[in-house]
N, C-alpha and C positions, 0 to 999 in steps of 0.2 A: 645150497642154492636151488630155485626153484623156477625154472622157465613158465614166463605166462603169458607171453605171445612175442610171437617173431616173426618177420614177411614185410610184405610190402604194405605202404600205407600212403594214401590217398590224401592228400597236401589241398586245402585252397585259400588264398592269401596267407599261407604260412602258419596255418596253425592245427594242433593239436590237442585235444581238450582228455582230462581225466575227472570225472563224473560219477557222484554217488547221490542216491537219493534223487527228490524229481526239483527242488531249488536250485535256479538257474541265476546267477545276478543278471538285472537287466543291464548292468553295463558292464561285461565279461572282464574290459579290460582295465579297466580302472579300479573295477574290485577286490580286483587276483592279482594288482602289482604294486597298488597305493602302499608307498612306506616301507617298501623292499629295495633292496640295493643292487638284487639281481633282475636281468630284463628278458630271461631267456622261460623263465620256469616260476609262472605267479602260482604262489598258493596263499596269499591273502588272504582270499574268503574261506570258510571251513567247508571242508566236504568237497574241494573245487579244483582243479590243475590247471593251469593256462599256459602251453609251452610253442615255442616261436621256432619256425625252422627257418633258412638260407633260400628253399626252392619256394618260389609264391604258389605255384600250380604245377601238378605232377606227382608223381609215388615215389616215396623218400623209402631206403631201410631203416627198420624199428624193431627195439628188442625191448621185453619188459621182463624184467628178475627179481624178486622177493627174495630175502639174504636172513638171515637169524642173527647177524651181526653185521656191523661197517666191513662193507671190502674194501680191499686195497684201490686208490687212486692210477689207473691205470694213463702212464705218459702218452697212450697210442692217439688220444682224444687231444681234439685242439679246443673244444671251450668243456670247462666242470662246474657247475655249480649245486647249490645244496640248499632245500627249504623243508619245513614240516608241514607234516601234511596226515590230518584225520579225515578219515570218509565218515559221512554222519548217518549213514545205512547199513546195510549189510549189502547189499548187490552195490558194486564198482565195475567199472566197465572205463576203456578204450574207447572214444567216441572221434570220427572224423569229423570235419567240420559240417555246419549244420544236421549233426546229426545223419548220416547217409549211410554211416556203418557204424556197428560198433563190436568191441568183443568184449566179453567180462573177464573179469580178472580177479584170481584169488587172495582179495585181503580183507581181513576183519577189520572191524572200526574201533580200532586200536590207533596210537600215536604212532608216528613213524616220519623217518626221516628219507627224504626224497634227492638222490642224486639223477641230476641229468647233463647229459654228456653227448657232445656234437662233434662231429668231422664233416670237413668242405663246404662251412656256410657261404665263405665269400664265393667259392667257386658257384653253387647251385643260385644265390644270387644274380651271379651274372648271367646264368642260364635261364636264368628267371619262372619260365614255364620249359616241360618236357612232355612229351608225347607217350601215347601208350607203347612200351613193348620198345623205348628207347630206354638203356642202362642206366642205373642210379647216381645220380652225382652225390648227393650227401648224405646221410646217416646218425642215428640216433640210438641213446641207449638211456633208459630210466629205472633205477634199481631202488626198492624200498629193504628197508629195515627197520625195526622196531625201536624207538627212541624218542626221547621228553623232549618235549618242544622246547625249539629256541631259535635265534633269528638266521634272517639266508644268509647265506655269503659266497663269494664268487672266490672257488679254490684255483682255475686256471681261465687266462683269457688269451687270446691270439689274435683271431680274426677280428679283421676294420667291423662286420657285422655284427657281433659280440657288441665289440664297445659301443657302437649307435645304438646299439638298446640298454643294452646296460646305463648309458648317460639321460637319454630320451626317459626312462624310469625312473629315475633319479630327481627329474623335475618335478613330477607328479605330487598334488597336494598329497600330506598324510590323512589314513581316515580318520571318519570325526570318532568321538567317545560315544559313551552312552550317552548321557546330558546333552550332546550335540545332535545325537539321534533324536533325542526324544521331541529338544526344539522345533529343529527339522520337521516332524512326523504333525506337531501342532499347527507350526504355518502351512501346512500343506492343509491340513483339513479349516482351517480358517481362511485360505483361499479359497476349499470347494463350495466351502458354506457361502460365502461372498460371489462365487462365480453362480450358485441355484438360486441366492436371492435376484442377483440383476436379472438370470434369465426370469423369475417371475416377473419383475418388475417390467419388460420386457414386454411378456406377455401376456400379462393379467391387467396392467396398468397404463397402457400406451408410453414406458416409457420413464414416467414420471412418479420419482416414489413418494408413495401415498403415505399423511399422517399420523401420528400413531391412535388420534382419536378413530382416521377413517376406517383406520386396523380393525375398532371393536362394536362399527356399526354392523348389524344382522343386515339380513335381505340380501335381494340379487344387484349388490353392490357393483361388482364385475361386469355386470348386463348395463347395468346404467355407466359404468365407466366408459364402456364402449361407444356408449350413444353420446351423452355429455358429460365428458367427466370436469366441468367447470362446475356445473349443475351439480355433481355429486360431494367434490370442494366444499362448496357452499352449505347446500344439506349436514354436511359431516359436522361444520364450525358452527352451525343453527346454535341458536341456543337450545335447553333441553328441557320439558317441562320439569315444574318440581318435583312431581313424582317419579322423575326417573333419575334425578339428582342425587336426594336422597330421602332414607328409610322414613323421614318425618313426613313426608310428603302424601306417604302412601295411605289411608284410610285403614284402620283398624278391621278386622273382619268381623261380623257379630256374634257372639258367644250364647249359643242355644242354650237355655234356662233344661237342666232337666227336669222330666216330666213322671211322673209314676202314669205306668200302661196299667196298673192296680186302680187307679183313680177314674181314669178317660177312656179306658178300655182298647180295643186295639188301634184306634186310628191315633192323631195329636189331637192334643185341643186348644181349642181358636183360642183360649185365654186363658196361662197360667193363672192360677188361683192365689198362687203368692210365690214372688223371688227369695224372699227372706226366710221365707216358712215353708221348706218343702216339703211335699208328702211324707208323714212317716212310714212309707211303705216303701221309702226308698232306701235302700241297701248297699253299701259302698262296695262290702266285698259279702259273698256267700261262702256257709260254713261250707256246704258239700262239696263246692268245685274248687275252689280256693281263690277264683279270680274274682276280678272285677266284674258285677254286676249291673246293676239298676242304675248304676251310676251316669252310664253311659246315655242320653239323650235319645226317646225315641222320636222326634219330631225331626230328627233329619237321619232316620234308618230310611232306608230305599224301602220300597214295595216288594220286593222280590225278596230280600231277605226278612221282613213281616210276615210273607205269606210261608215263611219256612219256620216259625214259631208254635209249635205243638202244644194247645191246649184241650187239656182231659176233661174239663167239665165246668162249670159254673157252681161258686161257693159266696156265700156275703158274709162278707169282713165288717166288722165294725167299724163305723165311721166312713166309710167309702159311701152307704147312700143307695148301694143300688147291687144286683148280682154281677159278682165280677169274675172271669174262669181264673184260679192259678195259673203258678209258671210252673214248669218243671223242664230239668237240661233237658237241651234239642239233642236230638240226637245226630246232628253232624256238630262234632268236635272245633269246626270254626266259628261258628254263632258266638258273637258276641255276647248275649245274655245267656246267661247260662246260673241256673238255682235252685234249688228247691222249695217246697211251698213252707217247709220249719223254717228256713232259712229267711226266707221273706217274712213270715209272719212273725218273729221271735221279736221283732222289733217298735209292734204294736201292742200297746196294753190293752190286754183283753177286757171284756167284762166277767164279774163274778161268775156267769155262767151266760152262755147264748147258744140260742139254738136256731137255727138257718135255716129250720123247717125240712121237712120230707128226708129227714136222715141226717143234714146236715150240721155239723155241730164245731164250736171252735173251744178246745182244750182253755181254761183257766190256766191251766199249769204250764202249758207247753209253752201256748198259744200257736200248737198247730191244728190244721184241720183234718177232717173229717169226710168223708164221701160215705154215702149208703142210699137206700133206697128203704122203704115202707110198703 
C-alpha cells in the first residue's frame, strides 16, 4: 500500500473532485453520475471523480491509498462504495472545490478500480458548515487499485445521507450514445447557423429577410436597404435585360483576322487584303522555338509589347512588294512571337533565284535569307 495524501481538506457545498488532464465537463454533475447507481462517488466521465461529503462547508479528514490489489472491505466505515476510474493523463491530482487547492497524486493512466468510504455524513450534515480550527465531524477514504472496468455498486449503506444521493442519482437520465451525440452536436450547429443568419438578417436587412434573387444582386445593396428597402424589393424583382438573362443575349466579341507583320510591316493594316487567303508568310507554329507563332494577330498586340520586337535589318521577300526587316526570337522568353527567319520563310515558294540587291539574297533551296553587305 502506498499513501498519497492524508490531512485535512477544505469542503464547499460538499464536494470533492479527482482530476486528470485539463477536460473539465461543463456540467460536473450530471456527467460523473448519469447511469450509475451510486450517488456518493461519479466517475461517469473518463479521466474525472465527483465525490459528495455530509459537511457542506468546512475541513473533512481525507486519506488517499493506491493498493496493487482489492483490500479487504473494512466494517469501521458507514457508506462503501466502488466505480472505475481511468485518468486520461499522466499528472492526477486531488483538487478542492473550484479549484483552490490541489495535490497530485501518484497514478498512471492505467484502469483501476475506485473505492470510497465515508463515516459521520448524517452527523456533519446536521453541522452543515464548521469553522476553522473546530474538530472534524466526518471523514473520508478513497483507495485505487488496478482493475478492468466494470459498473459501480454500492457494497455498504447506512446513513439517511447515503440513501438521498444514492436515490436523487438514480433518477438521472442515462447518457446518450454516440449516435445521440452526434445528433446532438448537429442541432446545436444548425441552431448557431440559424441564430448568425437572423442576427444578419437583423442587421444587414432591417429585419426582413431578403429574397433569394435580392442575395445575388452586386452593389451597395446594404446602403440602399438602409435608405429604402422597399425601393430595393422592387429593383431586385425588375425585370432583367436580356443580356443579363442569358448567354444569347450577349453579343459575340469580334474575332481579329490575322495579319502578317511580313506584309504591313510593324504597325496593323487599315485593310486586310483577304480573310480567305492569308498571307503566306504566315506561320502557325516555328521550327526553332516550337511554339506558336505568326499565328497570333498583330493588330490587337499592345504598343509596348511592339516596341519590344527586335529587328536586325531589312531583307525583300518575294511577293511581299516592298523591304521588309525579319523576325528573329526576342530575346525575353515571354514574347509571344517568337521565330526564326528559316522558319518563317520555308513557307514561301521562292523564285529560281533572287537577289535583294547590295548582298541580299534568298536561298532557292532553303528559302532562307541572306544578310551581307558590298
Amino acid at each position: 500500500m502506498k499513501l498519497l495524501f492524508t490531512g485535512g481538506l477544505h469542503v464547499h457545498y460538499g464536494q470533492v473532485y479527482v482530476e486528470s488532464g485539463w477536460e473539465i465537463p461543463s456540467d460536473p454533475l450530471s456527467a460523473a453520475f448519469a447511469g450509475q447507481v451510486n450517488g456518493l462517488c461519479g466517475a461517469a466521465s473518463p479521466g474525472y471523480l465527483f465525490m459528495r461529503t455530509g459537511l457542506h462547508t468546512g475541513n473533512v479528514g481525507f486519506t488517499v491509498e493506491r493498493h496493487d490489489v482489492a483490500p479487504p472491505v473494512d466494517d469501521a466505515w458507514d457508506e462503501v462504495v466502488e466505480a472505475s476510474f481511468k485518468p486520461t493523463a499522466d499528472e492526477v491530482a486531488l483538487v478542492q472545490w473550484a479549484g483552490e487547492a490541489a495535490w497530485p497524486l501518484d497514478i498512471e493512466p492505467v484502469d483501476f478500480r475506485a473505492r470510497s468510504c465515508a463515516w459521520g455524513m448524517d452527523l456533519a450534515r446536521q453541522a452543515d458548515t464548521i469553522q476553522s480550527g473546530e474538530p472534524e465531524v466526518d471523514r473520508y477514504l478513497l483507495q485505487f487499485w488496478p482493475a478492468p472496468p466494470a459498473p459501480d455498486q454500492v457494497l455498504k449503506q447506512t446513513s439517511a445521507t447515503a440513501a438521498y444521493w444514492h436515490r436523487s442519482i438514480r433518477e438521472l437520465p442515462p447518457l446518450p450514445s454516440v449516435e445521440e451525440k452526434a445528433r446532438m452536436a448537429k442541432q446545436v450547429q444548425r441552431e448557431e447557423q440559424a441564430r448568425r443568419w437572423q442576427f444578419e438578417v437583423d442587421l444587414m436587412w432591417g429585419g426582413v429577410r431578403p429574397s433569394e434573387r435580392l442575395l445575388t444582386v452586386g452593389g451597395n445593396k446594404y446602403g440602399l436597404g438602409k435608405v429604402d428597402r422597399a425601393l430595393l424589393d422592387a429593383l431586385a424583382e425588375a425585370p432583367r435585360p436580356r443580356s443579363a438573362r442569358s448567354p444569347a443575349g450577349l453579343r459575340a466579341a469580334p474575332v481579329a483576322t490575322p495579319v502578317c507583320p511580313l506584309s504591313t510591316g510593324l504597325g496593323p493594316p487599315s485593310t486586310p487584303s483577304s480573310t480567305t487567303n492569308p498571307c503566306p508568310h504566315l506561320s502557325t507554329t516555328s521550327a526553332g522555338c516550337g511554339t506558336s507563332c505568326l499565328a497570333r494577330t498583330f493588330s490587337v498586340m499592345p504598343s509596348w509589347r511592339r516596341r519590344r520586337i527586335h529587328l536586325p535589318g531589312r531583307i525583300h521577300l518575294p511577293g511581299c512588294g516592298r523591304r521588309q526587316p525579319p523576325c528573329r526570337p526576342c530575346s525575353r522568353p515571354s514574347n509571344p512571337i517568337r521565330c526564326t527567319p528559316s522558319s518563317m520563310l520555308s513557307s514561301v515558294p521562292p523564285p529560281p533565284s533572287a537577289t535583294t540587291g547590295r548582298g541580299c539574297s534568298v536561298s532557292s533551296e532553303t528559302g532562307s535569307a541572306t544578310l551581307g553587305g558590298t
